[in-house]
C-alpha positions as CSV (number, residue, x, y, z in Angstrom):
1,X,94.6,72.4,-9.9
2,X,95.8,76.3,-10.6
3,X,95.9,77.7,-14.2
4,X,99.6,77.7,-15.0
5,X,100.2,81.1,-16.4
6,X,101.8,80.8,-20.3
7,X,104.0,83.7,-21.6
8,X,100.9,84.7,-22.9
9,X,99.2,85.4,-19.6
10,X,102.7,87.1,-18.5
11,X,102.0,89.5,-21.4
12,X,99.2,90.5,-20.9
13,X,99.4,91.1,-17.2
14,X,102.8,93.5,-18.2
15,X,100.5,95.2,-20.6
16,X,97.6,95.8,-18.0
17,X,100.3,96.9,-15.3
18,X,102.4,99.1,-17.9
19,X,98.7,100.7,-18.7
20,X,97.9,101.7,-15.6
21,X,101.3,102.7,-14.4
22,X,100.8,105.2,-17.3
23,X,97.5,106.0,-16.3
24,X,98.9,107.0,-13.0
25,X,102.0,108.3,-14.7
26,X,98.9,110.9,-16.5
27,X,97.4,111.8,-13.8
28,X,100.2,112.5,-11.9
29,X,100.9,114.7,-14.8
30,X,98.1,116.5,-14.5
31,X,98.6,117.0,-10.6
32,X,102.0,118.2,-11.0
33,X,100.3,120.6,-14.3
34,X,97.5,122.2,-12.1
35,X,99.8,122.2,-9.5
36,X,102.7,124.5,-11.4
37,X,99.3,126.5,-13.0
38,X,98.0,127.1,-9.2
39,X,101.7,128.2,-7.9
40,X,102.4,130.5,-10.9
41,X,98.9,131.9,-10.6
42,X,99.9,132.4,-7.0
43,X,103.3,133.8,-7.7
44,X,101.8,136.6,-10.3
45,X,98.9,137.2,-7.7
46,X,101.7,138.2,-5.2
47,X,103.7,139.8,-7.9
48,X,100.2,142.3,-8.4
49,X,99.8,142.6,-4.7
50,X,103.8,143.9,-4.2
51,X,103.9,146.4,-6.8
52,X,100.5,147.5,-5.7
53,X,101.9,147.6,-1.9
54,X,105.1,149.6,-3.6
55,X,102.9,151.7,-5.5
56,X,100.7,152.4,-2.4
57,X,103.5,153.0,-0.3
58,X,105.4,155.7,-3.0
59,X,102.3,157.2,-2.9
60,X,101.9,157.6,0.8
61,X,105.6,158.5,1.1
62,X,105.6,161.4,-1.7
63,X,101.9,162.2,0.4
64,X,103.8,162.8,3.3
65,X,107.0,164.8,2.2
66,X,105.0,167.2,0.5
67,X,102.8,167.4,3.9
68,X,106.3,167.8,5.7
69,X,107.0,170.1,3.5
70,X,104.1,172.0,3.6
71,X,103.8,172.3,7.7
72,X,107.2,173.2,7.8
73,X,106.2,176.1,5.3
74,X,103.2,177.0,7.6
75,X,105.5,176.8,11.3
76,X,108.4,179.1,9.2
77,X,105.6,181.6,8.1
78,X,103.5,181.7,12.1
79,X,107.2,181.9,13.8
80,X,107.8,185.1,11.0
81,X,104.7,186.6,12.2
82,X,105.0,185.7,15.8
83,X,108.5,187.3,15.7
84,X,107.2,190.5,14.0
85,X,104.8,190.6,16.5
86,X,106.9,190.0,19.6
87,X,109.2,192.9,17.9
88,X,106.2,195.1,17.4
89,X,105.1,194.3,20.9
90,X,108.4,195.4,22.7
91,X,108.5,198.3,20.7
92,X,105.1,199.4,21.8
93,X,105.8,198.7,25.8
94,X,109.3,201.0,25.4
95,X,107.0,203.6,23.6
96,X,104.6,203.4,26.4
97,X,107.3,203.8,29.2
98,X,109.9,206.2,27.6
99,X,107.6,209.0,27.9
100,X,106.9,208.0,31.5
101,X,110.3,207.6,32.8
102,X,111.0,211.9,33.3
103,X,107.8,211.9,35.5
104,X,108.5,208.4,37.6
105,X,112.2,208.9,38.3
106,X,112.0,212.6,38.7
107,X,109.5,211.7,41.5
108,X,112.1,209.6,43.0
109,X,114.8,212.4,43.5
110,X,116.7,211.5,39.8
111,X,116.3,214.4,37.4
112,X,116.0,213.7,33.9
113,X,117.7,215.6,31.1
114,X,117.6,213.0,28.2
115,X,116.0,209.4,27.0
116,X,117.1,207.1,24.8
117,X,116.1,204.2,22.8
118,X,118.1,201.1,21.9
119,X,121.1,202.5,22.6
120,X,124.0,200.5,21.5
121,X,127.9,199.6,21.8
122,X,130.5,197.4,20.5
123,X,133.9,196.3,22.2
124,X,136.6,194.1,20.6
125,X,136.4,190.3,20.7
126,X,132.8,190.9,19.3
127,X,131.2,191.9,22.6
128,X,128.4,193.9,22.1
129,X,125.6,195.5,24.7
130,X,122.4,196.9,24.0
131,X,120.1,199.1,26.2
132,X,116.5,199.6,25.5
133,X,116.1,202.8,27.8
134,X,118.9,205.0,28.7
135,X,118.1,207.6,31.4
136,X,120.6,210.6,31.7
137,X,120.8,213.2,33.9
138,X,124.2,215.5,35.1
139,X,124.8,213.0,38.1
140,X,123.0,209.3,37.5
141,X,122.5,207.2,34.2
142,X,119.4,204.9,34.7
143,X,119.4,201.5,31.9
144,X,115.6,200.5,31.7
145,X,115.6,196.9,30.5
146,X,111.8,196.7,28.5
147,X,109.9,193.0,28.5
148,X,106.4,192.7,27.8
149,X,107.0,189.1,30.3
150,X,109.5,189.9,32.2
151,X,111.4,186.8,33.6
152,X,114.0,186.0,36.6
153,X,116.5,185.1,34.1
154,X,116.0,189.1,32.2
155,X,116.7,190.0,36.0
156,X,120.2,188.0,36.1
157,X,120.8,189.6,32.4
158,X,120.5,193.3,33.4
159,X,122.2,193.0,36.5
160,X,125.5,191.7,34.4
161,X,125.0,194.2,32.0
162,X,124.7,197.0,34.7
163,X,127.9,195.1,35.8
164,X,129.6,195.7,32.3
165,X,128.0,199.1,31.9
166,X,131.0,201.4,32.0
167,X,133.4,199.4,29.8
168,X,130.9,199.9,26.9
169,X,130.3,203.2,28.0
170,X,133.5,205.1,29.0
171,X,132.1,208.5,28.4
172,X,129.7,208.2,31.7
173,X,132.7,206.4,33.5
174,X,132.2,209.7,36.5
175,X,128.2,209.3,37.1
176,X,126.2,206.9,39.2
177,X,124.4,204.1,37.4
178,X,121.0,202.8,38.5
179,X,119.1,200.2,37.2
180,X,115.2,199.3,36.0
181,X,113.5,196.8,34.5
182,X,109.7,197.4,33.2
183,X,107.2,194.8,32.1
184,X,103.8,194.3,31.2
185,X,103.7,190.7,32.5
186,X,105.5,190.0,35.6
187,X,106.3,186.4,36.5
188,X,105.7,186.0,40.4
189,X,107.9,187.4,42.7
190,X,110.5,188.4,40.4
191,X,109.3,192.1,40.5
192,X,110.6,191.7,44.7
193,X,113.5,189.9,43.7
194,X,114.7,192.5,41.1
195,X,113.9,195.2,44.0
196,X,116.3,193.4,46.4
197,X,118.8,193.5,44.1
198,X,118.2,197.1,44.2
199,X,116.3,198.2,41.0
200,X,113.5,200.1,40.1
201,X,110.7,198.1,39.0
202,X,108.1,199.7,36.7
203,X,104.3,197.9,36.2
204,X,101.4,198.7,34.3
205,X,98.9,200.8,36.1
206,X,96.0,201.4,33.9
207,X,96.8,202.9,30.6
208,X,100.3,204.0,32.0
209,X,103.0,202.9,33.9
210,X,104.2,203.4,37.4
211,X,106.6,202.4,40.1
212,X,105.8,199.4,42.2
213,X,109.2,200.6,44.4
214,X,107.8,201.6,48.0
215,X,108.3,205.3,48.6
216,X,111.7,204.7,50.7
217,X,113.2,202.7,48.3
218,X,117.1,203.3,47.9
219,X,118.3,201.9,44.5
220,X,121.8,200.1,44.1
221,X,124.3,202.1,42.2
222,X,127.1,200.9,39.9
């Protein structure tokens, strides 16, 4: 026959289930305790890791403004120097071809009385023209346009200059104007294309400068 459980029995088994629902009730404690220690280890961990990735990142970003800053420096100063030197450079080709131009257009029946470097005018509405070579004699006025490359577009250039020539220049308004260009470096073909639009063409020979124009060449006048 079963043992009939007394209210003493009923005690105790409340006592052994209220123990080890505290046990539980403990270690579940704990868990939940080494739990939150784990996450907030975690969480400063991360916390380290981001301000290190911030720091890092400043670091990089001052880095590279001052490098920006610093090649920008460098590309201002080489542009300078390159422009000096392209200025330099053009100023040596006209040397070299202003002597030459009595001897080569003499040669082609155009007498020369006077040459003249960067000659310039200014007309209202802030239009201004500049010639590198002006060529004067008591009939003709040759404009030399002087590129160390010389390009189709400084072809298109003169020709609209030769164009506008006599507005700048009232005072020659009674002679014939010719046209020349002169480079050093000659892109292909232009030197025929600026002779069929009837200008003189002067090249490098040597340590001087000469006229690539065939013989019977008849220049365009303006």
């Amino acid at each position: 026959m079963p043992h009939a459980l007394t209210l003493d029995d009923i005690w105790k088994l409340f006592q052994e289930t209220n123990r080890l629902f505290q046990e539980s009730a403990r270690k579940w404690d704990r868990e939940i305790e080494g739990t939150n220690r784990l996450f907030q280890e975690s969480a400063r961990k991360w916390d380290r890791e981001i301000e290190e990735t911030r720091r890092i990142l400043q670091e990089n970003s001052d880095r590279t403004e001052r490098q920006q800053r610093e090649t920008a420096r460098v590309v201002k100063d080489v542009s300078k120097q390159i422009g000096q030197l392209g200025s330099r450079w053009g100023e040596f080709v006209e040397g070299m071809v202003a002597p030459a131009c009595a001897t080569l257009f003499a040669e082609r029946g155009v007498p020369v009385h006077k040459v003249s470097q960067r000659v310039k005018a200014q007309l209202p509405d802030n239009r201004h023209m500049e010639i590198d070579l002006l060529v004067v004699n008591t009939i003709a006025v040759v404009l030399v346009e002087v590129k160390s490359k010389l390009r189709g577009e400084d072809i298109k250039d003169h020709l609209a200059r030769l164009a506008e020539f006599k507005d700048f220049f009232p005072e020659y308004a009674d002679k014939q104007i010719l046209g020349a260009v002169a480079g050093i470096v000659i892109e292909e073909s232009v030197d025929r294309y600026a002779m069929n639009e009837g200008l003189f063409v002067i090249v490098q020979s040597g340590d001087g400068v000469r006229l690539a124009n065939d013989p019977d060449f008849v220049p365009r006048t303006w």
